[in-house]
Backbone as numpy.savetxt, mean C-alpha at the origin, in Angstrom:
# Nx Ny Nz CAx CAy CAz Cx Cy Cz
-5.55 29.10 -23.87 -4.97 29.43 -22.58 -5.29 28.34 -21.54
-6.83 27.25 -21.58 -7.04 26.82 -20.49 -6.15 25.40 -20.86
-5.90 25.51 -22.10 -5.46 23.84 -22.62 -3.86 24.07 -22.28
-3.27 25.20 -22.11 -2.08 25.13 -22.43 -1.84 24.77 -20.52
-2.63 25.90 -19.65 -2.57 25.69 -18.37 -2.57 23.95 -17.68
-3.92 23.59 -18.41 -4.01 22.09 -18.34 -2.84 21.05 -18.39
-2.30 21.29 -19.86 -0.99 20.58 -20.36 0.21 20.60 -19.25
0.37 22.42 -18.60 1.44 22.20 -17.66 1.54 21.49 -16.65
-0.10 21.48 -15.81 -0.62 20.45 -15.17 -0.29 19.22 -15.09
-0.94 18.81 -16.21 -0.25 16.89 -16.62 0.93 16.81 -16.73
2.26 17.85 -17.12 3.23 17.59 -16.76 3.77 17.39 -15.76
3.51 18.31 -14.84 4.20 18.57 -13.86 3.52 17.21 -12.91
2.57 16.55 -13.24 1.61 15.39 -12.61 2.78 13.85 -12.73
3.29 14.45 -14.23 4.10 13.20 -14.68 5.62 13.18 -13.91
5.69 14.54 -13.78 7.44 14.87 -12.95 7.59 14.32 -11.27
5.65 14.35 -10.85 5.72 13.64 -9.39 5.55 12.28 -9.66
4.77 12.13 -10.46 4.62 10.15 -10.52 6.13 9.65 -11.18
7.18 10.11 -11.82 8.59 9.91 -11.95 9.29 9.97 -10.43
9.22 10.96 -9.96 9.82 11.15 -8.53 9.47 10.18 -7.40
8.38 9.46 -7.25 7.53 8.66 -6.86 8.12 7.50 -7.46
8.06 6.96 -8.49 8.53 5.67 -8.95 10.44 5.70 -8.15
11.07 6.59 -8.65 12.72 6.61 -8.48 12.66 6.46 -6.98
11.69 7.13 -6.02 11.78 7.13 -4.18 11.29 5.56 -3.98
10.15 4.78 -4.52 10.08 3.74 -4.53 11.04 2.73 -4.40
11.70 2.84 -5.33 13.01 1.65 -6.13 14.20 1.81 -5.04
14.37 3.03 -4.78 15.32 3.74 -3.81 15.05 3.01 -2.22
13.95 2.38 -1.60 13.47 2.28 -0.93 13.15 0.39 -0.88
13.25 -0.19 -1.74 12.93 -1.52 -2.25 13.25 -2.54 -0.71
14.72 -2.26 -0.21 14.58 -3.29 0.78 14.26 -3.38 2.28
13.46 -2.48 2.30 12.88 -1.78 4.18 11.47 -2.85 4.20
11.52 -3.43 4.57 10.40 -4.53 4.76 9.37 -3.43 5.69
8.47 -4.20 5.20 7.12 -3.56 6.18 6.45 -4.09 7.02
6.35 -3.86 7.85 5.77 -4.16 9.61 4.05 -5.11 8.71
4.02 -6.02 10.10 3.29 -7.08 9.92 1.70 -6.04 9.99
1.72 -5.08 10.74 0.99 -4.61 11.18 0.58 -2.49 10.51
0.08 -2.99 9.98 0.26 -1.74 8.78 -0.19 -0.02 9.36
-1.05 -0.09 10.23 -1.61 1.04 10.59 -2.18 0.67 12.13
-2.45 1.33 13.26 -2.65 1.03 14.71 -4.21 0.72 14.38
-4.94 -0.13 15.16 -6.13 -0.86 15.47 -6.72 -1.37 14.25
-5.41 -2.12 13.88 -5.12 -2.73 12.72 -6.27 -4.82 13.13
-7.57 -4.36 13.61 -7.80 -5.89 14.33 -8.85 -6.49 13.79
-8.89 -6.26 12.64 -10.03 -6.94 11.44 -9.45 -8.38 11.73
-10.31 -9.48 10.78 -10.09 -11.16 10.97 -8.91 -11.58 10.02
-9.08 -10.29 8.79 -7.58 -10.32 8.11 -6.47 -10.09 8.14
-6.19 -9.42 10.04 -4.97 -8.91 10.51 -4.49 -9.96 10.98
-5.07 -11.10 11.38 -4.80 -11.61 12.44 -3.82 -13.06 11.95
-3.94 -13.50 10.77 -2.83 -14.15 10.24 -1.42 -13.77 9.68
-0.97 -14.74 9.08 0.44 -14.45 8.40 0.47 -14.42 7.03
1.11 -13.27 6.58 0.73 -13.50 5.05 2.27 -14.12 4.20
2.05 -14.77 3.45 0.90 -15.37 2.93 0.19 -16.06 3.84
-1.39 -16.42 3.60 -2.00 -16.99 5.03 -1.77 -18.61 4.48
-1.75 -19.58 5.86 -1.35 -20.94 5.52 -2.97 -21.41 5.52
-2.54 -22.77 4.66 -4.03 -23.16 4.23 -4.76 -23.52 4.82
-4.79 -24.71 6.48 -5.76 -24.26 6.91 -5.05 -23.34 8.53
-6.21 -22.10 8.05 -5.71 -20.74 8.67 -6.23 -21.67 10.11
-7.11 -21.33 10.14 -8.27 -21.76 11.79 -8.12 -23.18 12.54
-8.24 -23.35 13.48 -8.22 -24.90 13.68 -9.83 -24.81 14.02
-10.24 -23.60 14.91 -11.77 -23.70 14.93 -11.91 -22.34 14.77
-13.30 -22.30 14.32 -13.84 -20.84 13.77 -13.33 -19.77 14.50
-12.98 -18.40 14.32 -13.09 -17.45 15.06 -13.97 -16.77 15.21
-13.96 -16.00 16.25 -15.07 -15.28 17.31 -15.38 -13.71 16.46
-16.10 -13.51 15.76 -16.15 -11.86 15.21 -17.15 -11.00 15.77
-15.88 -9.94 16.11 -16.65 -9.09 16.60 -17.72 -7.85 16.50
């Protein structure tokens, strides 16, 4: 009984990670904002990605 409950489980696990992949693909050309989430101001926000090689001209200030 607990294996069979289990089994429906992992199915129904596999029917959202399918639904999930197809909304993905569905979705492919909406580009995403430079800026991913608000007080987004770590030292890794602050370039362009890809980052150019040399990022800094002089060190930055961390806060």
């Amino acid at each position: 009984m607990v294996a069979t409950i289990g089994a429906f489980l992992f199915g129904f696990s596999q029917l959202i990670f399918v639904y999930n992949i197809i909304q993905c693909m569905r979705q492919r050309g909406i580009p995403a904002s430079p800026q991913v989430w608000e007080e987004a101001e770590g030292l890794e926000w602050t370039v362009d990605s890809p980052a150019p090689y040399h990022t800094f001209q002089t060190p930055p200030v961390i806060k």
